[in-house]
SEVEX-25063 format. One record per residue (C-alpha): x negated, y, z negated; residue in three letters; residue number from 1. Coordinates in Angstrom, 2 decimals, always signed. Layout:
// residues N
+---------+---------+---------+------+-----+
|      c1 |      c2 |      c3 | type | seq |
+---------+---------+---------+------+-----+
|       X |       Y |       Z |  ALA | NUM |
...
+---------+---------+---------+------+-----+
// end
This chain:
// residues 350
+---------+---------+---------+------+-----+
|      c1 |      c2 |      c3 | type | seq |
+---------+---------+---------+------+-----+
|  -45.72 |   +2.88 |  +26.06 |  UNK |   1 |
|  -42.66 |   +2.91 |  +23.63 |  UNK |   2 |
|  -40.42 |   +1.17 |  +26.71 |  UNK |   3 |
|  -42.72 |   -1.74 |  +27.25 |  UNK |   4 |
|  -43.22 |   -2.19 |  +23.69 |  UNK |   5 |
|  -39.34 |   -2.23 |  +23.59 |  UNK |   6 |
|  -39.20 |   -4.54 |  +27.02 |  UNK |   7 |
|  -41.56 |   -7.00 |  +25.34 |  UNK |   8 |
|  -39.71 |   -7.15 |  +22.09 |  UNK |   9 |
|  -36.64 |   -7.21 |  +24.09 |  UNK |  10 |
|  -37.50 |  -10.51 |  +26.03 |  UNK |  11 |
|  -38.54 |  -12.03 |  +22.91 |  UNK |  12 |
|  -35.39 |  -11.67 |  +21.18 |  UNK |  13 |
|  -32.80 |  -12.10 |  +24.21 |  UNK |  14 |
|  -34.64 |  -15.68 |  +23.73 |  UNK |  15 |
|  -32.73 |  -15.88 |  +20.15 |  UNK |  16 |
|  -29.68 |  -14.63 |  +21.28 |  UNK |  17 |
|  -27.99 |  -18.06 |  +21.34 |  UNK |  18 |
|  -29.53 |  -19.21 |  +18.10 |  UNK |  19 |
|  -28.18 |  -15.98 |  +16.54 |  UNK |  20 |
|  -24.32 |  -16.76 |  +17.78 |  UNK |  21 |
|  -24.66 |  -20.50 |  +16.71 |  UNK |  22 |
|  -25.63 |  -19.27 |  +13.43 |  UNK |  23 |
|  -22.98 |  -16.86 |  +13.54 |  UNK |  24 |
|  -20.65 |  -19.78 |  +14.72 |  UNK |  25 |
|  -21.62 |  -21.63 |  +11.84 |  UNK |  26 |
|  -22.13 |  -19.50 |   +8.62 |  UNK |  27 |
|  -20.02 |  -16.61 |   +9.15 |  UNK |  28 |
|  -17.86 |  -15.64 |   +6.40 |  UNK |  29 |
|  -14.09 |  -16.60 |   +6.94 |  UNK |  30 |
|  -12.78 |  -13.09 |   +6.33 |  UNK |  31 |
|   -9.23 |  -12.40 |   +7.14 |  UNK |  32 |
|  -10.01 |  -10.20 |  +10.13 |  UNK |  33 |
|  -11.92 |  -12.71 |  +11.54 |  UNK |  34 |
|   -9.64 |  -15.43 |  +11.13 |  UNK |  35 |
|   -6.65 |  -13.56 |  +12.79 |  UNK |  36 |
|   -8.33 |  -11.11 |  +14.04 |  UNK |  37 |
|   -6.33 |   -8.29 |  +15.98 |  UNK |  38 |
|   -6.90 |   -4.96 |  +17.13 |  UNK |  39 |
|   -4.78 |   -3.37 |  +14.35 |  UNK |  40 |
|   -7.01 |   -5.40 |  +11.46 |  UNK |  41 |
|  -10.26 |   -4.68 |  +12.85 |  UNK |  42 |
|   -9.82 |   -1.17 |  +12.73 |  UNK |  43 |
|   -8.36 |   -1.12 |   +9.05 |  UNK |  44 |
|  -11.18 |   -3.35 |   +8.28 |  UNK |  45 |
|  -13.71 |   -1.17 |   +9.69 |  UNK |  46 |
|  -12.17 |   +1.24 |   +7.72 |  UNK |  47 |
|  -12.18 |   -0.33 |   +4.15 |  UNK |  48 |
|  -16.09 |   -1.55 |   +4.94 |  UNK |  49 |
|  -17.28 |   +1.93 |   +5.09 |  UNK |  50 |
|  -19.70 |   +2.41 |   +2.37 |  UNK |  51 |
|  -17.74 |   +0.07 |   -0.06 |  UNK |  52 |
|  -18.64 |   -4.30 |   -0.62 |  UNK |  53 |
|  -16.82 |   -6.90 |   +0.97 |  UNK |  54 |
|  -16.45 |   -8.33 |   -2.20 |  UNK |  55 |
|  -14.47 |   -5.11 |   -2.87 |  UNK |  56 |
|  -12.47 |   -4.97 |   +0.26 |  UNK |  57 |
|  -10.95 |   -8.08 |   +0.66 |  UNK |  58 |
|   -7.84 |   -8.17 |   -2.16 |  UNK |  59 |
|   -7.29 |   -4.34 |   -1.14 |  UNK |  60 |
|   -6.77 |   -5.72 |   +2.84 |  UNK |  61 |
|   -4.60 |   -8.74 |   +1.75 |  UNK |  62 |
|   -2.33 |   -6.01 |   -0.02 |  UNK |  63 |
|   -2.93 |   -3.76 |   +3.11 |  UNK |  64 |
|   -1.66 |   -6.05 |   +5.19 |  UNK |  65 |
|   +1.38 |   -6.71 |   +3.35 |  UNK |  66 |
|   +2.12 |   -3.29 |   +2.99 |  UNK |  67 |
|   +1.39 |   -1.65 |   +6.50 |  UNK |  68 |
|   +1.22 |   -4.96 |   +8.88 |  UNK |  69 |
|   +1.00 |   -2.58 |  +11.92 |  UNK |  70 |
|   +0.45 |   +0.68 |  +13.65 |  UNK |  71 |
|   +3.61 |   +1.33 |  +13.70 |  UNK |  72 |
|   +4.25 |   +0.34 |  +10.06 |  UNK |  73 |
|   +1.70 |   +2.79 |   +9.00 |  UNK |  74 |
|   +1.80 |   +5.35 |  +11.26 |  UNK |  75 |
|   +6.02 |   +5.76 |   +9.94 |  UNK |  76 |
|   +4.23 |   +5.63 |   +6.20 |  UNK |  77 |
|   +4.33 |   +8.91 |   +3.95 |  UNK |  78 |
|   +0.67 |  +10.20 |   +3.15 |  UNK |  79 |
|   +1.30 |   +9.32 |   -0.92 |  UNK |  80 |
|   +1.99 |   +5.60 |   -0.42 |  UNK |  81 |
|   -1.35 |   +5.43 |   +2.11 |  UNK |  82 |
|   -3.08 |   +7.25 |   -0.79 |  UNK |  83 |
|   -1.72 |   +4.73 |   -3.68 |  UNK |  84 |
|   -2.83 |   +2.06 |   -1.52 |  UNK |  85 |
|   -6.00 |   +3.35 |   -1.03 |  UNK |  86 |
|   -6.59 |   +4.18 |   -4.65 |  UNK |  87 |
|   -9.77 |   +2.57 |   -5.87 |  UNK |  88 |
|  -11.64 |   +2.55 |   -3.05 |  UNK |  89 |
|  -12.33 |   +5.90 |   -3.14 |  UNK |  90 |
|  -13.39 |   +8.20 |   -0.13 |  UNK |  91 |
|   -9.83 |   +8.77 |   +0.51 |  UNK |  92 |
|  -10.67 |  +10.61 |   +3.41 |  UNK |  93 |
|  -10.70 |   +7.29 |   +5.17 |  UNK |  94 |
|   -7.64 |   +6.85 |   +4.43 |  UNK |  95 |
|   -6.08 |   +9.51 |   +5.58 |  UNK |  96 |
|   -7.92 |   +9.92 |   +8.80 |  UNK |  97 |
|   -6.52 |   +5.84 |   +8.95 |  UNK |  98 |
|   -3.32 |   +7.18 |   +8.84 |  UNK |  99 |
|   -3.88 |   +9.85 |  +11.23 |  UNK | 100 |
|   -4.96 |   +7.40 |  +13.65 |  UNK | 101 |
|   -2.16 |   +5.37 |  +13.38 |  UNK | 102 |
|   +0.30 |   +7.96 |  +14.41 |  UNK | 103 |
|   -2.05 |   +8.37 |  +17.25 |  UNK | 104 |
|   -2.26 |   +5.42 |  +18.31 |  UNK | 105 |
|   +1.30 |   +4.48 |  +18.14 |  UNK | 106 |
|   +2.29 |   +7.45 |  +20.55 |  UNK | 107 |
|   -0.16 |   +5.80 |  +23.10 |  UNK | 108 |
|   +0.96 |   +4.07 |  +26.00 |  UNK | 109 |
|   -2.02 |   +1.77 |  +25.74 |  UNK | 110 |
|   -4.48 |   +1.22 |  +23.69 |  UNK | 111 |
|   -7.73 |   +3.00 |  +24.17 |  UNK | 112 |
|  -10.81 |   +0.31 |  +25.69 |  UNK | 113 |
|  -14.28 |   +1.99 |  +25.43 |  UNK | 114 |
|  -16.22 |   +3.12 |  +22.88 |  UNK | 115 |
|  -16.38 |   +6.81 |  +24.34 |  UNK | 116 |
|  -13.07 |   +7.08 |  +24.07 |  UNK | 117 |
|  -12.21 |   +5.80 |  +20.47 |  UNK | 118 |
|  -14.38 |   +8.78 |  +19.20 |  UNK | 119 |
|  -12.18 |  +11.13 |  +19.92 |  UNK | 120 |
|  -10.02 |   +9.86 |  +17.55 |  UNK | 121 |
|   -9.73 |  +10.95 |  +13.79 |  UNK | 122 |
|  -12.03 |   +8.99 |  +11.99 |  UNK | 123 |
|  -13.95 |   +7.21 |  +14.41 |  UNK | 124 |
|  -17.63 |   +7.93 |  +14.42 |  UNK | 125 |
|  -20.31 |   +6.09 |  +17.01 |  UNK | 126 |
|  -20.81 |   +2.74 |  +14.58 |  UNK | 127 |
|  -16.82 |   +2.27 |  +14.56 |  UNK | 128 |
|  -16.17 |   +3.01 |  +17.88 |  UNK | 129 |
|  -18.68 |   +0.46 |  +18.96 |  UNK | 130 |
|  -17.79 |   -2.64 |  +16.47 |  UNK | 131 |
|  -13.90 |   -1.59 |  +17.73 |  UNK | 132 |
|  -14.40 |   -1.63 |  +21.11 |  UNK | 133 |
|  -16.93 |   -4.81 |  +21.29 |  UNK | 134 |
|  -14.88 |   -6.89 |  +18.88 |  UNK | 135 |
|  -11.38 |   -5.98 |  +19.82 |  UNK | 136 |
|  -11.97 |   -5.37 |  +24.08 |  UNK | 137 |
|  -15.62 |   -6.80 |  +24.90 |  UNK | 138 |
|  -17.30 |   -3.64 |  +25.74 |  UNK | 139 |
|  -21.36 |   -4.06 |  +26.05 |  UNK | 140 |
|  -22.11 |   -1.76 |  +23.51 |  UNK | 141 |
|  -24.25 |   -2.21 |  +20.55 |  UNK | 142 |
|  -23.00 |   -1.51 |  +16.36 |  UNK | 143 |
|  -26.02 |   +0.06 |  +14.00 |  UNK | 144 |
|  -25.74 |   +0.18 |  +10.62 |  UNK | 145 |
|  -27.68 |   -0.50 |   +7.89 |  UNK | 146 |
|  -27.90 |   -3.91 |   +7.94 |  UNK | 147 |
|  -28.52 |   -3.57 |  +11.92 |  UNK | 148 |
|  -31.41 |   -1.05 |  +11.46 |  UNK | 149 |
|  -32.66 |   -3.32 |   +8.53 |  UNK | 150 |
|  -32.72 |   -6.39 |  +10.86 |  UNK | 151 |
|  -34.56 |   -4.72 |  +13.63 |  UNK | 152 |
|  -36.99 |   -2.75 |  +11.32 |  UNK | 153 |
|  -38.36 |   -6.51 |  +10.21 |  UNK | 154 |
|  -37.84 |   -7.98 |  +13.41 |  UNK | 155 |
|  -40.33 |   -5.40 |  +14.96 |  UNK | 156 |
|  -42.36 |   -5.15 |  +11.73 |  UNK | 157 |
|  -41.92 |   -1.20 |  +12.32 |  UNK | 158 |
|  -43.33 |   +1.10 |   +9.32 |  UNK | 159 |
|  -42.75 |   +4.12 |  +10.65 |  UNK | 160 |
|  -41.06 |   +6.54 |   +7.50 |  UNK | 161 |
|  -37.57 |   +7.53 |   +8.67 |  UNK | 162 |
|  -36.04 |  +10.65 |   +6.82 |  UNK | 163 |
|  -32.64 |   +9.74 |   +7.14 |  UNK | 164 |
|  -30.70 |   +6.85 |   +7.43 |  UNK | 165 |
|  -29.62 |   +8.95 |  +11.04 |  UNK | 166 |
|  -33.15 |   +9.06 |  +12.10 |  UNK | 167 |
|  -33.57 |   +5.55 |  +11.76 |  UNK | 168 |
|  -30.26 |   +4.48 |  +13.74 |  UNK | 169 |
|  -31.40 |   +6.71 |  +16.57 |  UNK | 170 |
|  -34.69 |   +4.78 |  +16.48 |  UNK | 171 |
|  -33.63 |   +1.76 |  +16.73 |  UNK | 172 |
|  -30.89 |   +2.39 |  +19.24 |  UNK | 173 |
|  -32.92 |   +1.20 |  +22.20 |  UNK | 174 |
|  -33.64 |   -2.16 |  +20.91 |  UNK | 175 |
|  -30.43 |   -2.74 |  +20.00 |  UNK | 176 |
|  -29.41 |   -1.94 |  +23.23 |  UNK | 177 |
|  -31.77 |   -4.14 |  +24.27 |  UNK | 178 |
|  -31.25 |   -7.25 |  +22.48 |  UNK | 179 |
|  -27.09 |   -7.08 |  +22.96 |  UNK | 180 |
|  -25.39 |   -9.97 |  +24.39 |  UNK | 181 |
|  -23.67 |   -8.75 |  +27.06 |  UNK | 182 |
|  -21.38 |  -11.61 |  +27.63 |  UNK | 183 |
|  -20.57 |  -11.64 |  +23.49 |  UNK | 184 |
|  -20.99 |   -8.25 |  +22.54 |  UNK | 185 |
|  -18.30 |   -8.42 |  +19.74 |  UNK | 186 |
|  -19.43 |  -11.78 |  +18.04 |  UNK | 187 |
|  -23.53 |  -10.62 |  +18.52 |  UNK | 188 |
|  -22.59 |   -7.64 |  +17.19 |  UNK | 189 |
|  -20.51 |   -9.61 |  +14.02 |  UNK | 190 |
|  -23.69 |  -11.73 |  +13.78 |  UNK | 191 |
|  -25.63 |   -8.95 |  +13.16 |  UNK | 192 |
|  -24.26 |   -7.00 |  +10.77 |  UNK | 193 |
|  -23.26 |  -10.85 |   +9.29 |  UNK | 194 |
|  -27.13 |  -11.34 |   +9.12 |  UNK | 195 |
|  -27.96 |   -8.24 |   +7.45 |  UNK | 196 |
|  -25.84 |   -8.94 |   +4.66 |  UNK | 197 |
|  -25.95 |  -12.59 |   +3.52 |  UNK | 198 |
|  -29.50 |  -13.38 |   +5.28 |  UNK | 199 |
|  -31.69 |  -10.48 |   +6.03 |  UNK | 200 |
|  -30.78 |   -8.17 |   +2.55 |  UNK | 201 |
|  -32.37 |   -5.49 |   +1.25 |  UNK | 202 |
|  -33.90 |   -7.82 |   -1.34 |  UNK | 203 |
|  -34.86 |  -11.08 |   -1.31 |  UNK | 204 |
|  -34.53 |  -11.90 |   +2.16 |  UNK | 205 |
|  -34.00 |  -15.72 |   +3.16 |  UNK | 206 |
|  -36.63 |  -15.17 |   +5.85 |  UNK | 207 |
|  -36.83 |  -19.42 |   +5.77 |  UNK | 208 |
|  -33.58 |  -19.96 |   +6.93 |  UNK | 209 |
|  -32.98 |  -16.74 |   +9.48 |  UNK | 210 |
|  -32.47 |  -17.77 |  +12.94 |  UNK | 211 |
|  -34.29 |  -14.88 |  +14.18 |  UNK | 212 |
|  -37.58 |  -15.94 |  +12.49 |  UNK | 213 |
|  -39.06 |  -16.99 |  +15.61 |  UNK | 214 |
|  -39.33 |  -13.73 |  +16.84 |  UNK | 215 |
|  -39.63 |  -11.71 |  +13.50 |  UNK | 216 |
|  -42.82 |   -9.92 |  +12.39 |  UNK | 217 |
|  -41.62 |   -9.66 |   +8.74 |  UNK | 218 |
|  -41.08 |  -13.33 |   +7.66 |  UNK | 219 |
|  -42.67 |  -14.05 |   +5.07 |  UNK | 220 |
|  -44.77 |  -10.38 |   +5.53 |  UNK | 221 |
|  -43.36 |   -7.92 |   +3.00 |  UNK | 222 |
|  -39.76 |   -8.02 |   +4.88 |  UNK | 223 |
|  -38.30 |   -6.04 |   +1.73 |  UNK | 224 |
|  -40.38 |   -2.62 |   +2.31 |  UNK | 225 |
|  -38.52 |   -2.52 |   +5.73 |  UNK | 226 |
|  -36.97 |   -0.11 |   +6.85 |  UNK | 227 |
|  -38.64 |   +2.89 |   +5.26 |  UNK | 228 |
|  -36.46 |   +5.43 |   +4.48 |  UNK | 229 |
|  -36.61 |   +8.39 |   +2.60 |  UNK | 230 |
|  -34.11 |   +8.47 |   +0.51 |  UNK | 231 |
|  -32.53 |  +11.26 |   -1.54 |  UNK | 232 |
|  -33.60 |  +12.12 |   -5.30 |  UNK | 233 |
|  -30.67 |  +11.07 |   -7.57 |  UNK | 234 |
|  -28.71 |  +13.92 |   -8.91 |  UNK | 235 |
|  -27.33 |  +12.77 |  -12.61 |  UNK | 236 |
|  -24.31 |  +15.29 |  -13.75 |  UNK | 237 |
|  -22.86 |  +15.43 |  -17.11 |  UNK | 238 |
|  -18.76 |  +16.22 |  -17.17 |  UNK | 239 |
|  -16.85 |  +16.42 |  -20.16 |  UNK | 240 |
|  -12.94 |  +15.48 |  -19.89 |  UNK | 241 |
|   -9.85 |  +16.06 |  -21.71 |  UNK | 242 |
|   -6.58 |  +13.77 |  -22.69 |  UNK | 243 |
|   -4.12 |  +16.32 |  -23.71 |  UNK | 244 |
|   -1.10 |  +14.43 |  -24.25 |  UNK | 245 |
|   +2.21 |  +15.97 |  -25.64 |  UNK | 246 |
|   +5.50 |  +13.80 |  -26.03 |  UNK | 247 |
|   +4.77 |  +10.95 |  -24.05 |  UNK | 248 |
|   +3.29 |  +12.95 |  -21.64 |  UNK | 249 |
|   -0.55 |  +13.03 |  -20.36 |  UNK | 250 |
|   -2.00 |  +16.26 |  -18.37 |  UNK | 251 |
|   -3.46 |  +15.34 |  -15.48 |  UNK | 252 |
|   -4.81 |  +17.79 |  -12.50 |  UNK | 253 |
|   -3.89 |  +16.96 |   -8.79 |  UNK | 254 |
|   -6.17 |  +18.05 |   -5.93 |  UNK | 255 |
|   -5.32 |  +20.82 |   -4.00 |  UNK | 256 |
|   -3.21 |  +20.55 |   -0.33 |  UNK | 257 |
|   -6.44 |  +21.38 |   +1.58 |  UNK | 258 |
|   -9.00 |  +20.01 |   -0.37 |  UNK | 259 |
|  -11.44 |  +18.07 |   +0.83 |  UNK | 260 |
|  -12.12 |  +14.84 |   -1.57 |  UNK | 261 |
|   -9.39 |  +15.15 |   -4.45 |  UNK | 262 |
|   -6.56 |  +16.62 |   -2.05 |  UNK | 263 |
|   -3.45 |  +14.82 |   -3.61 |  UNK | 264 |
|   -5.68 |  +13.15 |   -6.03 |  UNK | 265 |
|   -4.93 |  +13.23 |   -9.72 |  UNK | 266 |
|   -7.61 |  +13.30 |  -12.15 |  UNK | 267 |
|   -8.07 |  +13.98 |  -16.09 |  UNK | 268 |
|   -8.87 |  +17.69 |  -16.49 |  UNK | 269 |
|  -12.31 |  +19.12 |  -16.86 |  UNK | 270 |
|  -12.74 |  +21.06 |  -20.05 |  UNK | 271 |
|  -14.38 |  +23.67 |  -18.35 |  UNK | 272 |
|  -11.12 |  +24.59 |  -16.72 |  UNK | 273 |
|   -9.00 |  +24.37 |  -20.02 |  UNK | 274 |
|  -11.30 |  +26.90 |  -22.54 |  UNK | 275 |
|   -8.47 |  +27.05 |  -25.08 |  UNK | 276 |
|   -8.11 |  +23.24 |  -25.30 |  UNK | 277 |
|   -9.75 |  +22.15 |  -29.04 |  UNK | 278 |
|  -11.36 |  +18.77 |  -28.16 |  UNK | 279 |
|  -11.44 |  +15.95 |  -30.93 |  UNK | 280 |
|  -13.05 |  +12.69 |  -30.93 |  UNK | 281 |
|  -14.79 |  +11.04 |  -27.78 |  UNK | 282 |
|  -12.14 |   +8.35 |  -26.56 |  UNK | 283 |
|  -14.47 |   +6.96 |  -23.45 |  UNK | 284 |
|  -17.48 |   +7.25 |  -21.39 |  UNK | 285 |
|  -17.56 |   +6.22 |  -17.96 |  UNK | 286 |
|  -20.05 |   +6.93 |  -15.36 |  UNK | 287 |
|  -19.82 |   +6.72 |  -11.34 |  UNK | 288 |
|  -21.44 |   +7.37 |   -8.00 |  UNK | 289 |
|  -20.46 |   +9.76 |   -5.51 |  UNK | 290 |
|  -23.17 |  +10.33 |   -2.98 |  UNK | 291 |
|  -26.79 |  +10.58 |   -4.43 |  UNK | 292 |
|  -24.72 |  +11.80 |   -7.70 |  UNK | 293 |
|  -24.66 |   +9.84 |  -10.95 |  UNK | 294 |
|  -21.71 |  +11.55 |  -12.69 |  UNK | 295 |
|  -21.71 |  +10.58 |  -16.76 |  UNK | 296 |
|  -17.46 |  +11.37 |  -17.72 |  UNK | 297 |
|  -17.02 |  +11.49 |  -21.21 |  UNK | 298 |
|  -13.45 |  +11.88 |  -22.11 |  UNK | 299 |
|  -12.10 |  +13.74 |  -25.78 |  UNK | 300 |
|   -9.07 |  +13.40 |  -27.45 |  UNK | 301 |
|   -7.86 |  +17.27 |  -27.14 |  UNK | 302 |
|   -5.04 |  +19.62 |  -28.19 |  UNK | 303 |
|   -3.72 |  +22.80 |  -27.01 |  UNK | 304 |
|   -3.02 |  +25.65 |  -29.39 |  UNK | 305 |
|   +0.22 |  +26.54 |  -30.20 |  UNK | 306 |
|   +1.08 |  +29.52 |  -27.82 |  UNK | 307 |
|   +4.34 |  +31.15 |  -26.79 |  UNK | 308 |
|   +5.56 |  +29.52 |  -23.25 |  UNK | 309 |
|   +2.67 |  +27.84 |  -21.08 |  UNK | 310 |
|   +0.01 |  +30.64 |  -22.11 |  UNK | 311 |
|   -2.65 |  +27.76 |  -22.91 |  UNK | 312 |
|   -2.45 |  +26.14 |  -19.96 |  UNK | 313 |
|   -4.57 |  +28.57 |  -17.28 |  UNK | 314 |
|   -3.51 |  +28.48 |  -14.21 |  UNK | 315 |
|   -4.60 |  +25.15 |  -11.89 |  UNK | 316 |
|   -8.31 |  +25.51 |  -10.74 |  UNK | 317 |
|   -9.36 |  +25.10 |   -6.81 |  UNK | 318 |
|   -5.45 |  +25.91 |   -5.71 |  UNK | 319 |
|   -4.62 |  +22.71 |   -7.71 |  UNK | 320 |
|   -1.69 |  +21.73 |   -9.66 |  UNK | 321 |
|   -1.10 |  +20.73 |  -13.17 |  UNK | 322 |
|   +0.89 |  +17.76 |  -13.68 |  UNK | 323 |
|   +2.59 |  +16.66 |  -17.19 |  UNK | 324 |
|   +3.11 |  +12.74 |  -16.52 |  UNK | 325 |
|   +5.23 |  +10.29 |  -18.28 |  UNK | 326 |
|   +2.73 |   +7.51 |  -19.23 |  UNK | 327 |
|   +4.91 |   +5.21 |  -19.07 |  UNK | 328 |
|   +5.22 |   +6.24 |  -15.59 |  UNK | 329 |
|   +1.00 |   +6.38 |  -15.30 |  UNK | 330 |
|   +1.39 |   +3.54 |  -12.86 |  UNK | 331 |
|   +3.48 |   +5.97 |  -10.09 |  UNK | 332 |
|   +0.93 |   +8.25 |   -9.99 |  UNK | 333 |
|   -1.87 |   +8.32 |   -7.63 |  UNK | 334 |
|   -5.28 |   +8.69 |   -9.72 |  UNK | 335 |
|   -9.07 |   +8.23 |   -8.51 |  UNK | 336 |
|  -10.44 |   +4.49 |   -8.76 |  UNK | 337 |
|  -12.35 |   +5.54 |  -11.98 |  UNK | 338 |
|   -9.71 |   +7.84 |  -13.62 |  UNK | 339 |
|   -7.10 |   +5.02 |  -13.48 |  UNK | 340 |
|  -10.12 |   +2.67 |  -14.94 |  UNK | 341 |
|  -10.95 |   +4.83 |  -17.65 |  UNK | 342 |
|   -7.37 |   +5.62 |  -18.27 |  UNK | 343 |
|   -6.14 |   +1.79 |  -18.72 |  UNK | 344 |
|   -9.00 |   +1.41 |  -20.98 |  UNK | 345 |
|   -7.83 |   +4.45 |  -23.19 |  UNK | 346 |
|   -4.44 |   +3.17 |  -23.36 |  UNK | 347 |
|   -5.48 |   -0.58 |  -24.35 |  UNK | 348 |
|   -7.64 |   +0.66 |  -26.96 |  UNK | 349 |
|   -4.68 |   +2.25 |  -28.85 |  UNK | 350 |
+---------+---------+---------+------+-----+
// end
């Protein structure tokens, strides 16, 4: 039953696949990939997109670009300059597996074609495989996202209750399939994920000027409860922060080698982790997302007591390292988007 209803739905929106590409044609967004597009600049572009705006990504690719025009040019790069290039967009696992990647890639006598094969490489999950190896080579295959999953979900007026955003890619998957354009997999693929965001959004859809409204159950019938997907309770977290600064000099804690979010990172230390520290006034109060976290930071003004040697300083938490930084050298130093936020705004204020 589930492949008819997919074979029906199917030959309903194949219909729309050429009213889809001339809206993509017309309305797409002129962003820089696009406009010189290359195989090199989709995949750092894939990479930036990942969870973060476009809005976001764009003056981070421009400076990219300029920095690490290549695969070669980034593959030759030391991990700290990838890192400060990175820094703001957080996840800096991307980065890194970016880098990885690129020293891949530049010992390859070609270029890898097919989806199946660019997930073997660091990084690369199903969704970037497939917009790589549509956009860049042609390959039939099909991109889901969120925006993709949100399109279909209206298009097929489907209320089923997905548990995961997983779930509901898997779900979809055959209709995607489906409704690719086989002869312009990379642009129907652009066009979709194009839709999603500036037509189709999560709220306030513009059902009256989609070009899929022919075929779409949703328009105008409660498109924005589509997809349904459970998602996870929000976790709020309280952290408290110190600025210990002695002669010029602010204490900051890096990341350890091996870990897994922070590795390499600096950061203002946790007061947890100093207990001798004597904290003073609150000098900020920032608050960020990581996950289904809402962290609350507050920062205080703090002082350590006057021991012999370096016996109030403990030693670094999680195999870290403790760092006393010049500020006027602040700017050298690789920090978390947020922590170089709140830091600026700390120093202004003085």
């Amino acid at each position: 039953m589930r492949e008819k209803s997919i074979s029906a739905e199917a030959t309903k929106l194949k219909k729309l696949r050429g009213t889809l590409r001339e809206w993509y044609g017309r309305h797409q967004r002129p962003l820089p990939w696009r406009t010189e597009p290359s195989l090199y600049r989709t995949v750092v572009s894939e990479f930036m997109c990942q969870q973060t705006r476009i809005e976001t990504v764009l003056p981070y690719f421009e400076r990219w670009m300029l920095r690490f025009p290549d695969f070669i040019a980034l593959a030759k790069a030391p991990e700290s300059d990838v890192l400060r290039a990175w820094e703001g967009l957080g996840y800096y696992s991307r980065a890194r597996n970016l880098h990885r990647l690129a020293k891949e890639i530049e010992g390859m006598d070609a270029p890898l074609r097919i989806a199946a094969d660019w997930k073997k490489l660091p990084g690369i999950g199903p969704y970037t495989a497939a917009a790589v190896a549509s956009i860049a080579f042609g390959e039939p295959v099909p991109v889901i996202d969120g925006n993709v999953v949100r399109v279909l979900a209206r298009v097929r007026g489907d209320d089923t209750e997905f548990r995961s955003n997983q779930e509901a890619v898997d779900a979809f998957r055959p209709l995607a399939e489906a409704f690719l354009d086989p002869r312009h997999p990379g642009d129907h693929n652009q066009a979709m994920m194009e839709l999603g965001a500036t037509v189709c959004r999560k709220s306030k859809p513009a059902c009256l000027i989609c070009p899929l409204r022919a075929g779409c159950a949703s328009a105008g019938n409660e498109a924005e409860k589509r997809p349904r997907i459970v998602r996870r309770a929000t976790v709020k977290v309280d952290v408290k922060r110190l600025w210990i600064e002695r002669d010029g000099h602010l204490l900051l804690h890096e990341g350890a080698p091996n870990g897994r979010r922070l590795r390499a990172i600096c950061e203002l230390p946790l007061a947890d982790d100093i207990p001798a520290a004597q904290p003073g006034e609150q000098l900020h109060r920032g608050v960020r997302a990581i996950t289904h976290h809402r962290i609350t930071e507050e920062i205080f003004r703090a002082r350590l007591p006057q021991l012999p040697g370096t016996a109030a300083l403990p030693s670094p938490p999680r195999n870290g390292q403790w760092h006393w930084v010049p500020l006027r050298h602040i700017d050298a130093v690789t920090l978390s988007g947020p922590h170089r936020k709140w830091i600026e705004a700390i120093l202004e204020d003085r």
